[in-house]
C-alpha positions in Angstrom: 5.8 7.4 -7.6 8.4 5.7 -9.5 10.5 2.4 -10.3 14.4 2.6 -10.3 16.4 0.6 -12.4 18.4 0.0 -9.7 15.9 -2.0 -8.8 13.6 -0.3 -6.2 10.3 1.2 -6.1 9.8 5.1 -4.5 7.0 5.8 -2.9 5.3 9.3 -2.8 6.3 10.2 0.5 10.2 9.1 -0.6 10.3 6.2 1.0 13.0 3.6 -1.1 11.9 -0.1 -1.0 14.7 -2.5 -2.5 13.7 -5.4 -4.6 15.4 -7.9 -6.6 13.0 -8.1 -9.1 9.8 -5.7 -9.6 6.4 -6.7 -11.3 4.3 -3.6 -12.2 0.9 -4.8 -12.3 -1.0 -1.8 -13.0 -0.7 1.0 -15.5 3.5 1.7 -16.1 2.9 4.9 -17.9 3.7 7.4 -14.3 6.2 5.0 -13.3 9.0 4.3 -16.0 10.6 6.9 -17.6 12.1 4.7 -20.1 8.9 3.3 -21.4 8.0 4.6 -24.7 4.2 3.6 -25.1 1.1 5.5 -23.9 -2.1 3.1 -22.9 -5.3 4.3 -24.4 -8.7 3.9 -22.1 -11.9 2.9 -23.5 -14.4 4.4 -21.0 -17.8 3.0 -19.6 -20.7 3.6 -17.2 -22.1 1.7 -14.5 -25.6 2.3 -13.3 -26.6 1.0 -9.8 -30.0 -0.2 -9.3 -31.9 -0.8 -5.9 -35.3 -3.4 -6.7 -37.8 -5.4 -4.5 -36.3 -8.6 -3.1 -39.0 -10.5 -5.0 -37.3 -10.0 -8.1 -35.7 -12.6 -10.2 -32.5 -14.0 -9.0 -29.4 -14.2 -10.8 -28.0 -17.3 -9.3 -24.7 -15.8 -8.5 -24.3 -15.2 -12.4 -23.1 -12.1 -14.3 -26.0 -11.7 -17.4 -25.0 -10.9 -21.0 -27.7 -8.4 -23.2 -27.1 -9.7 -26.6 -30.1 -7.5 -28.0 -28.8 -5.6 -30.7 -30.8 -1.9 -29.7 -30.1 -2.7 -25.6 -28.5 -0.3 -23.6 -27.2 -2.9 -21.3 -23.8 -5.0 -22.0 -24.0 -7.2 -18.6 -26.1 -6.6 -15.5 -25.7 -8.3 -12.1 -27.4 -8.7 -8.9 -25.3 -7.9 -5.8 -26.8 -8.5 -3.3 -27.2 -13.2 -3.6 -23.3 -12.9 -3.8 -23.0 -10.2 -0.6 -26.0 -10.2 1.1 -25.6 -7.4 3.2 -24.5 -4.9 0.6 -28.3 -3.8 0.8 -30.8 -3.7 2.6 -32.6 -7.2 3.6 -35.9 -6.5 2.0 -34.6 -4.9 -1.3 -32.2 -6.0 -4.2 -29.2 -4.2 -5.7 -28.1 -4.0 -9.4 -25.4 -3.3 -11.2 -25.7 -2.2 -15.2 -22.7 -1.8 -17.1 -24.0 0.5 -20.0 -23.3 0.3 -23.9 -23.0 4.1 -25.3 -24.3 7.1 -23.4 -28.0 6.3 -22.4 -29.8 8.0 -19.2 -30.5 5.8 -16.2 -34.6 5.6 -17.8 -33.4 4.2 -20.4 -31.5 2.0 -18.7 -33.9 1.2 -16.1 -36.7 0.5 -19.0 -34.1 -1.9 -20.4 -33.4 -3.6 -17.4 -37.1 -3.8 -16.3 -37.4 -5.2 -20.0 -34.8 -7.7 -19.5 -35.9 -8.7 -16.1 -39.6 -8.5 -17.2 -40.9 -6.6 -13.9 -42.3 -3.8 -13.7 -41.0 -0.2 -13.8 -42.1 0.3 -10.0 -40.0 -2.9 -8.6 -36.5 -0.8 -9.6 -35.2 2.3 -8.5 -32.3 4.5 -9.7 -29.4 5.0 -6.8 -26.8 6.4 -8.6 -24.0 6.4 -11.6 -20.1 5.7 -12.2 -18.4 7.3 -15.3 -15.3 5.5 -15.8 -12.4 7.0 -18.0 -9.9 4.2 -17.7 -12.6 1.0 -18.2 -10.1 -1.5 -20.5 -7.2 -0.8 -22.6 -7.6 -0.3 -26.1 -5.8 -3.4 -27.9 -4.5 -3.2 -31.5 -3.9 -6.6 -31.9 -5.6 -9.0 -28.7 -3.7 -12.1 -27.3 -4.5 -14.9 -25.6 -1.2 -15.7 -24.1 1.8 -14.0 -23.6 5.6 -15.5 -23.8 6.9 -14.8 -20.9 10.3 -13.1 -22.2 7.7 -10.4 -23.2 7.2 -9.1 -20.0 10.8 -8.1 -19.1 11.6 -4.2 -19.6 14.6 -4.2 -17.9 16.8 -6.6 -16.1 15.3 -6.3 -13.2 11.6 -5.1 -14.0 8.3 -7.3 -15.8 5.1 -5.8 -16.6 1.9 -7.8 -15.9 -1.9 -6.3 -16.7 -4.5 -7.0 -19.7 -2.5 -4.4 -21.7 -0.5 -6.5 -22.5 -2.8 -9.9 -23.9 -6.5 -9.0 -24.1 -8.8 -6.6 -22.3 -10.2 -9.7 -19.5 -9.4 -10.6 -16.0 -8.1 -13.4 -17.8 -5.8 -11.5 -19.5 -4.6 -9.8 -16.4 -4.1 -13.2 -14.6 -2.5 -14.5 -18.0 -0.1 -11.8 -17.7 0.8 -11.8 -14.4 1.5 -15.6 -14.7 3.9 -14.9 -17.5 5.8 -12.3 -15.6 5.9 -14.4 -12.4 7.5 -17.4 -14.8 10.1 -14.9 -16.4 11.2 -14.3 -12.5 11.2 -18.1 -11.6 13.4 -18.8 -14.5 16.1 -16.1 -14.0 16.4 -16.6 -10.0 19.7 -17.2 -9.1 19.0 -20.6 -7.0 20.6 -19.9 -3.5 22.1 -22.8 -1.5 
């Protein structure tokens, strides 16, 4: 629910948990009153795909559409990563969509990309998400780690904060974790 300057972290239900030093790893926005920035979303959608086995295999890769009229940004399949996420004679797909196109013109895209035909994939279903990666003014690549201190006791860590990436989320959270190391008291 919130982080104290005190420093300790209050849950929902009130419970108090003490820390010496706090890394918020997520959006701050709810949780520190003294934080005067707002995060802005870019929003996506994911379309999710069910196709014959048979179909051409990714090789535990994520693909790129670099086609300039494409629907598709990046498209995986699933199922040669976790094989029992569906069903042993089919395939599953996962489309991560530029703009607001419908699941046919998606699927003719993919079917396109994958150069099947229309019959080998079938539509299951589609995720709107408001809060997809930050909207960055001015991308990083790496962050000082002094940056991520807001208080004496409190660091910030997320891809807010360098560029929209996992990268930059692990890039982050690396810097924070180094501002802790290097003002621990050493204890005998």
């Amino acid at each position: 629910a919130r982080v104290n300057n005190d420093p300790s972290i209050e849950l929902d239900d009130g419970t108090l948990l003490k820390a010496s030093k706090i890394i918020i790893a997520c959006n701050p926005d709810h949780l520190l009153s003294q934080l005067d920035h707002h995060i802005s979303w870019n929003r996506t959608t994911t379309m999710y795909f069910s196709g014959d086995k048979s179909l051409p295999s990714m090789n535990d890769t994520i693909g790129l559409d670099a086609r300039v009229n494409s629907s598709i940004n990046n498209f995986a399949r699933h199922d040669e990563v976790v094989p029992n996420c569906a069903p042993s004679d089919k395939s599953l797909w996962s489309v991560t969509v530029r703009g607001n196109q419908t699941h046919q013109e998606v699927k003719q895209d993919l079917v396109n990309l994958l150069k099947v035909k229309e019959s080998q994939l079938k539509f299951l279903k589609q995720y709107n998400i408001n809060h997809a990666l930050p909207v960055l003014d001015s991308p990083a690549l790496n962050l000082p780690a002094e940056q991520t201190q807001v208080t004496q006791h409190v660091h910030l860590a997320g891809d807010y904060l360098t560029n929209a990436s996992i990268d930059g989320a692990m890039r982050a959270g690396e810097s924070a974790a180094q501002a802790i190391t290097e003002t621990l008291e050493v204890m005998d």
